[in-house]
N, C-alpha and C positions, 0 to 999 in steps of 0.2 A: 744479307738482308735485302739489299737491291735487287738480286735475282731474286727471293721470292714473289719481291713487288709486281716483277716484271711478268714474271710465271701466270702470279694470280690476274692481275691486268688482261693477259692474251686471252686467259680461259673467262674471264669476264665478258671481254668483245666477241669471243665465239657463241656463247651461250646468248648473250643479246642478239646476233646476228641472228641463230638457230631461231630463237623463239619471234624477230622479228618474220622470217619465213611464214613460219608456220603461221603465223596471223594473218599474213597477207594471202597464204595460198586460202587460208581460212575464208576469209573476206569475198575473196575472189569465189570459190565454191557457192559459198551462202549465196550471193548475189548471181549469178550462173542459176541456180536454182529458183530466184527468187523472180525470175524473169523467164524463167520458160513458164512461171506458172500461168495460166487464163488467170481474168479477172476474177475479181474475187467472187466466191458462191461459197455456198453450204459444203461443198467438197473438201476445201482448204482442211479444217477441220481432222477428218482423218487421214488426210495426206499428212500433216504434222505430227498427228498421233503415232503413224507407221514408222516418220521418220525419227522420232522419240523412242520407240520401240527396239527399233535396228542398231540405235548406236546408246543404248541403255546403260554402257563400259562408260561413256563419255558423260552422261546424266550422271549417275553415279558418283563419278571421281568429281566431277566440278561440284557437286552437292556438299560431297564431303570437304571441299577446301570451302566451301564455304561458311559449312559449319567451324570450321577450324577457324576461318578468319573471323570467325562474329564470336566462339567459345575465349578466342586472344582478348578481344576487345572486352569482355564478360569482367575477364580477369584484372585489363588496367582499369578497366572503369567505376567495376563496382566491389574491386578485391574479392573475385569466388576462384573456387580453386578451379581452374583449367580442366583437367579430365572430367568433373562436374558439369561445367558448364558445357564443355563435348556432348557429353550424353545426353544433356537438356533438350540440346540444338539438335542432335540426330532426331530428336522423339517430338520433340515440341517445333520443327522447324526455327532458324535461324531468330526471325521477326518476334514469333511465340515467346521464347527463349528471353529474349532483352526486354522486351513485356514483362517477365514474369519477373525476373531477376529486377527491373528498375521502379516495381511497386516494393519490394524487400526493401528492409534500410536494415 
């Protein structure tokens, strides 16, 4: 029992550690970029667009944990079934979604 503890504990602080990286090298990127840009113009605009475009893997998958985290919240809050409230949140965006489920009684 004690060595599980211990097992799961080290692959806990790894995974914190990983994911602290990644946020920071995150952080860092964004900011790196966000500072070579000129002042603000009309250009901004589809600079962001392009750069929404190119990493569209990453838009994507955060979209969908995000739906995931609002279809969970669906579920303790207003008791809908989860894969329901998933699919609401894929179609109806997130906000839509809790809208539509919190006028239902």
């Amino acid at each position: 029992m004690k060595l599980d503890q211990a097992v799961s504990r080290v692959f806990i602080v790894l995974s914190v550690l990983i994911l602290a990286y990644w946020l920071y090298s995150g952080v860092v990127w964004l900011w790196e970029w966000y500072v070579s840009m000129d002042g603000y113009s009309s250009a901004w605009w589809p600079i962001i667009g392009s750069f929404l475009w190119r990493n569209m893997s990453i838009v994507v998958a955060l979209y969908a944990l995000i739906c995931l985290q609002v279809s969970g919240l669906a579920e303790l809050k207003f008791n809908k079934i989860f894969l329901k409230a998933f699919g609401l949140s894929l179609i109806l965006t997130p906000p839509g979604m809790m809208i539509v489920y919190g006028h239902r009684k």
